[in-house]
C-alpha positions in Angstrom: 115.9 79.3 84.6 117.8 77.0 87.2 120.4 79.8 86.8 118.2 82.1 88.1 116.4 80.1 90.6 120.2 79.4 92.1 121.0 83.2 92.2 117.7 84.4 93.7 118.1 81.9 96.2 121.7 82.3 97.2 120.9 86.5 97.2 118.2 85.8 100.0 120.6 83.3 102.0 123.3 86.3 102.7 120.7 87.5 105.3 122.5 85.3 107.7 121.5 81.7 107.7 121.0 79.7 104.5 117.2 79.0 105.6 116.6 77.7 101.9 118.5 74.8 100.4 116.4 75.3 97.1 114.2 77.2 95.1 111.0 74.9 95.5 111.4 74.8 99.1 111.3 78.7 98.9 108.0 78.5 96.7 106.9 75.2 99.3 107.4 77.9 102.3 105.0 80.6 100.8 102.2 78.1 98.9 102.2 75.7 101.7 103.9 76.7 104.9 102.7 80.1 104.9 99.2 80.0 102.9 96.2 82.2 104.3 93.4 83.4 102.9 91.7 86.7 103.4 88.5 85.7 103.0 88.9 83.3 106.2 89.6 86.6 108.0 87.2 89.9 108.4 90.0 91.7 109.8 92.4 91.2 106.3 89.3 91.2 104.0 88.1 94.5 105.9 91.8 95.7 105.1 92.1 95.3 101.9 89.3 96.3 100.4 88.7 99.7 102.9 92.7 100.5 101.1 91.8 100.3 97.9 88.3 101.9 98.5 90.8 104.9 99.8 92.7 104.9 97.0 91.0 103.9 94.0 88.4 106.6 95.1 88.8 109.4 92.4 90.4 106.7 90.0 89.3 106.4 86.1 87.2 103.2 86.2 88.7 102.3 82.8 92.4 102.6 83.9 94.2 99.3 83.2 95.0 97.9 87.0 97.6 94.9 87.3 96.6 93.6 91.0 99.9 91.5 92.3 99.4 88.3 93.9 95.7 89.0 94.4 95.5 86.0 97.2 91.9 84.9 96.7 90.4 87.9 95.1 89.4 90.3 97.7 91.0 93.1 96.1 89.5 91.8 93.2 85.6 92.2 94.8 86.5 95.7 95.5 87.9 96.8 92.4 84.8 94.8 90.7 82.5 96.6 93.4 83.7 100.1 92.4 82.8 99.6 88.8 86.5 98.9 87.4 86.6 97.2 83.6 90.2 96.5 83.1 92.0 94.7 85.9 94.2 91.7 85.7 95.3 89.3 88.6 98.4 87.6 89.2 99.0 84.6 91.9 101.4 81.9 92.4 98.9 79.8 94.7 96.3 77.5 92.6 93.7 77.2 95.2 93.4 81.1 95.9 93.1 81.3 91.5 90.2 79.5 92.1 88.6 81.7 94.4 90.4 85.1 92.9 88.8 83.9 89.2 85.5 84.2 90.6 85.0 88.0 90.6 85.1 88.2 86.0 89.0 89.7 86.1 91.6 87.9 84.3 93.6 85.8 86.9 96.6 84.4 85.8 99.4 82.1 87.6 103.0 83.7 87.8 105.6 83.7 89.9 106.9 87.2 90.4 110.1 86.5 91.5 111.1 85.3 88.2 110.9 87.9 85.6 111.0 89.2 83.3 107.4 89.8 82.4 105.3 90.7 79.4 101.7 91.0 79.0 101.5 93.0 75.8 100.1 96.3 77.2 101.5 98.3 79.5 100.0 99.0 82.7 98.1 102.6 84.6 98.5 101.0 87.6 99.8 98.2 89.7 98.8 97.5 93.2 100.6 95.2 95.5 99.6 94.7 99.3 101.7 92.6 101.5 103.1 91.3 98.6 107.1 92.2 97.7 107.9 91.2 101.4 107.0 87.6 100.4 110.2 87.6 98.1 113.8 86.8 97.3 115.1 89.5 95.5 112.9 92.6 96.1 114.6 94.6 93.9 115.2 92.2 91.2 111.2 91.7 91.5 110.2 95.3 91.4 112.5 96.2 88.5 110.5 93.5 86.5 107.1 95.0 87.8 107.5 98.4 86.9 108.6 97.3 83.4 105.0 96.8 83.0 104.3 100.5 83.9 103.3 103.2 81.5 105.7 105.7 81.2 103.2 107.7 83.4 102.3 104.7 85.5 102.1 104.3 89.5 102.9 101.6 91.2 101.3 101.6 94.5 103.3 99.2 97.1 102.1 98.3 100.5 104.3 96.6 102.8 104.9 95.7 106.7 106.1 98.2 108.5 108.2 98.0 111.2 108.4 94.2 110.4 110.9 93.4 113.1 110.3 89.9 113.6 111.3 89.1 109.9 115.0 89.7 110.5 114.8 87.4 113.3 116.4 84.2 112.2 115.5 82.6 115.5 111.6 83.6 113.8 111.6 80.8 112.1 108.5 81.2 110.4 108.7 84.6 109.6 111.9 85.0 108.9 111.4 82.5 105.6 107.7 83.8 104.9 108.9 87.4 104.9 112.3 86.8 103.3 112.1 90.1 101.3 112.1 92.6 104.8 115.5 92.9 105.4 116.6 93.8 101.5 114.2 96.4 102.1 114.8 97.5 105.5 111.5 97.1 106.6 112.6 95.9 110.0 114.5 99.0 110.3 112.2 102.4 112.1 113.6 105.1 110.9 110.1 107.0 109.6 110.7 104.9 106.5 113.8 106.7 105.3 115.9 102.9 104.8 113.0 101.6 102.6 113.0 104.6 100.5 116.5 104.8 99.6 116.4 101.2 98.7 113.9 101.8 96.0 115.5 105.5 95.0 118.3 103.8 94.2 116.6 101.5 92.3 116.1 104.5 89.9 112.8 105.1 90.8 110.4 108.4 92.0 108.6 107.8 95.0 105.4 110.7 94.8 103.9 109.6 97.9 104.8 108.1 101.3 101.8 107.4 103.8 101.9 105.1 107.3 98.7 103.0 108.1 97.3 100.0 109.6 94.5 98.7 107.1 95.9 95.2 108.3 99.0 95.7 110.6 101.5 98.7 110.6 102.0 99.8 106.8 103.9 101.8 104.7 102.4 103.0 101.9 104.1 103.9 98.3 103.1 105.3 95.3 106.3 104.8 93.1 107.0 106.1 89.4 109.5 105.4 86.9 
């Protein structure tokens, strides 16, 4: 585990400057430094749940939906609002469990950057928003997530896009919360081309890629194995 925790945080220091001089001041920066909650926000609530209202539409309300870092459980209203029975949260942060574990979905507390995972079944659908920015090793991160896909399984991934600021060291702030941008090229504005060779040469399918601004300038992915 320390092994791990060692290479995820060396990985994310060859952006430039060694901003972290651990693993827990890594998790300290995103639980602490950086904590927000959506429902302290109508614009980011608004966001969310108008996205997956989009594209949830013509799901099957009993697909099996993981909802990555589900923050404090707006996404989780909306699925519970459109009448889906089998979706799972996962959050790092204690106090938005509390709030997330309000809407009847299983909520549970996991770090993502350190997998792998296994929660018995496998998975229609995962749906992360403004999530795999957050961390270390994006690719080490999203190879562990889509191990939890069905073979016929969708991941859909929305991140920050062009998310300049994040490869600013002198962007303190960002630069740390957003440590996962420039792994992905997310900072980069080439129409999204950088970010999608990343994660085809993952050895992944992207089916669908889609701009927006539910929250701030987005890519959208929908990503197979």
């Amino acid at each position: 585990m320390d092994s791990l925790k060692k290479q995820l945080v060396d990985f994310s220091n060859k952006r430039g400057n060694n901003h972290f001089t651990s693993y827990d001041e890594y998790v300290k920066y995103q639980t602490c430094n950086g904590l927000s909650f959506e429902k302290d926000s109508s614009h980011w609530t608004e966001g969310q749940q108008c996205c997956i209202e989009k594209k949830f539409k013509n799901v099957d309300r009993n697909s099996r939906i993981l909802d990555v870092c589900c923050g404090d459980g707006r996404g989780l209203q909306k699925f519970r609002e459109l009448g889906f029975n089998n979706v799972t949260g996962i959050e790092i942060s204690d106090d938005k469990i509390k709030h997330a574990s309000l809407f009847g979905y299983n909520v549970f507390k996991l770090d993502i950057c350190m997998g792998p995972f296994d929660f018995g079944e496998k998975y229609d659908i995962i749906y992360s928003s403004h999530t795999i920015e957050h961390v270390l090793n994006p690719e080490y991160t999203i190879k562990g997530l889509m191990s939890l896909l069905k073979d016929n399984g969708a991941f859909f991934m929305i991140l920050p896009y062009v998310d300049y600021l994040a490869s600013l060291p002198e962007e303190d702030h960002r630069y740390k919360i957003h440590c996962g941008v420039i792994p992905l090229g997310l900072h980069i504005n080439d129409g999204g081309n950088t970010t999608i060779n990343i994660i085809k040469n993952m050895g992944f399918k992207i089916l669908k890629v889609e701009f927006d601004q539910f929250r701030e300038p987005e890519i959208h992915l929908i990503i197979t194995k």
